[in-house]
N, C-alpha and C positions, 0 to 999 in steps of 0.2 A: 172654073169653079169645081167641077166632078175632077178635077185632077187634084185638088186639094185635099178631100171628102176623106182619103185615108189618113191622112198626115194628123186630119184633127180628131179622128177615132185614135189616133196612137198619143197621144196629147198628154202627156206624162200627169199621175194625181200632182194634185196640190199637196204642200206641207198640209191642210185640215184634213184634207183626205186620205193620205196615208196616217195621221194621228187617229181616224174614224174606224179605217179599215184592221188597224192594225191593234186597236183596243176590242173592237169586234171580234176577232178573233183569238184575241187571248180569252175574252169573258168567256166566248163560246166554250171553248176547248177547258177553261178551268172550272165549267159549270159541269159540263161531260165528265171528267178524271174528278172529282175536287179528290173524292175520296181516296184514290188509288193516289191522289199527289200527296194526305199525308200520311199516309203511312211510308212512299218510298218519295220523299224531296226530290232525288238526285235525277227521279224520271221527269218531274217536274223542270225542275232546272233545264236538262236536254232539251223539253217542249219551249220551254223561254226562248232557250236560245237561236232555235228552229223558226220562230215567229219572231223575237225581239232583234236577231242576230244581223237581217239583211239592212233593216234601218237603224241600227246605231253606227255612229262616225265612234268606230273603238279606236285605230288609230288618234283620230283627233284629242279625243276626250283623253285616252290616255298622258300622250302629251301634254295635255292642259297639267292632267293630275300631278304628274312628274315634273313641270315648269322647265321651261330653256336653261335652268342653269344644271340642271342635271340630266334630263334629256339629251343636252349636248355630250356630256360625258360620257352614254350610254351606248356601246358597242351596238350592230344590230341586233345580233341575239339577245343582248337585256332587253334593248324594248322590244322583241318579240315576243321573248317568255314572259315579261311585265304585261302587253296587252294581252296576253291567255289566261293570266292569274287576274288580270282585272277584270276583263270581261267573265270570267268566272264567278268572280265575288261579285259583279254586278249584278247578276245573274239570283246570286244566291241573296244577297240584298233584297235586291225588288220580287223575287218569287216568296222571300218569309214574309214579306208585309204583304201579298196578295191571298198567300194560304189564310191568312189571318180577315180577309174581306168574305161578309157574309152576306151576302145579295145586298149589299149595300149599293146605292145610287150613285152609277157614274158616267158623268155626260161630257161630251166633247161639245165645248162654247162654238156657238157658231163663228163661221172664219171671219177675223177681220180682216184691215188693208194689210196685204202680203209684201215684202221687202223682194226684189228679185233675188239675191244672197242669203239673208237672213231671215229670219222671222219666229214669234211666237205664237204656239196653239194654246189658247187656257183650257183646263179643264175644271171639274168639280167632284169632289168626294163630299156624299153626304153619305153620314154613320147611321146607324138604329136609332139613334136618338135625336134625329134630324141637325147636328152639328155639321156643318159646311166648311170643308177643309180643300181651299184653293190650291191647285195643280199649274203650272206652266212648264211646256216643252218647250225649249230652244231648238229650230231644225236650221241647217245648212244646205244648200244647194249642193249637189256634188254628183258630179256625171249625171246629169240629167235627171234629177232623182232626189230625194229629197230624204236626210237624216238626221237623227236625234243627235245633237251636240252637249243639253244640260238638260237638268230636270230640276224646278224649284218647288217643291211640296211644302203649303203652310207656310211660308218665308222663308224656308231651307232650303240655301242655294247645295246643291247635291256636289256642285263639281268642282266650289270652293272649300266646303267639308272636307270632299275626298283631300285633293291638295296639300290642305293644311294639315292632315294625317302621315300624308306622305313627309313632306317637311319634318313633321315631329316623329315620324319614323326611322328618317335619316340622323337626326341630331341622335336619338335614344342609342342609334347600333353606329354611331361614329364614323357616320359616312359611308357604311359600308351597303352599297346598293345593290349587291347581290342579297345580303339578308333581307333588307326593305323588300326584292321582291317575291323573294321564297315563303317569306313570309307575309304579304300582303292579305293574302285571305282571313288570318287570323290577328291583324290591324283590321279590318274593316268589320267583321265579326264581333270583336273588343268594345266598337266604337258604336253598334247598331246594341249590341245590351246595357253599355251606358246611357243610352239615348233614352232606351223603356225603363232602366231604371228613374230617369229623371223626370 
């Protein structure tokens, strides 16, 4: 039994609990900087990606984004420059809708039954005006360890958005998947001011 005792001290978190741990510490650190994050975003961004970076599946998701039939076509280097420019703009996505949270209420649902592969953490955004605006992570298992695969805010699946971007980004430059990705940050940019304008 004491020859066991360390194994389950090393007992990797849960998908709820890296979603607990790892919201904790964004709140912390964006309640410390708020200020310093807006006047300079792009230190902001850095700190995302410092916290946000070890549990997102950017491989995965990028491929989701990109879809197998282009994905296949993609030399490595595209989809390595494609998952820098994505994970950039995700970055830059998710840090301008946080700049924009003001000690607003956000709780991580407690865990329900866990999938050993899959699974989802809910969360909750409540605004100043007590409006409740439902959060889901998608995490994946992967090397022991547990990562964000989607994100669906409010009924917006994030990683079908993305996707369907990409798609209409390839049709708009005629196929050409170098421009889709050189240009991806100002595709997703485009698409997060249509969103507020609507």
């Amino acid at each position: 039994l004491l020859a066991t005792m360390p194994l389950l001290a090393l007992a990797a978190p849960s998908a709820h609990e890296v979603v607990q741990q790892t919201t904790n510490t964004l709140l912390a650190d964006l309640k410390a900087n708020k200020e310093q994050y807006r006047s300079n975003p792009a230190a902001f961004y850095d700190s995302l990606n410092q916290i946000l970076g070890p549990v997102v599946d950017v491989d995965g998701i990028s491929r989701g984004v990109m879809t197998v039939r282009y994905s296949r076509q993609a030399s490595p280097e595209q989809m390595s420059r494609f998952q820098e420019n994505f994970k950039r703009s995700l970055m830059q996505f998710y840090g301008n809708a946080l700049l924009e949270y003001d000690n607003q209420d956000i709780r991580v649902l407690p865990a329900g039954k866990q999938d050993a592969e899959r699974t989802s953490v809910g969360m909750e955004i409540r605004d100043a005006k007590g409006a409740v605006y439902p959060l889901s992570y998608t995490m994946v298992a992967m090397d022991g360890t547990w990562k964000l695969r989607n994100v669906i805010i409010n009924g917006i699946n994030v990683g079908k958005l993305f996707r369907d971007q990409f798609a209409q980004s390839m049709q708009n430059n005629r196929n050409d998947l170098d421009k889709v990705i050189d240009t991806w940050a100002d595709t997703v940019a485009r698409a997060r001011q249509a969103r507020g304008e609507s």
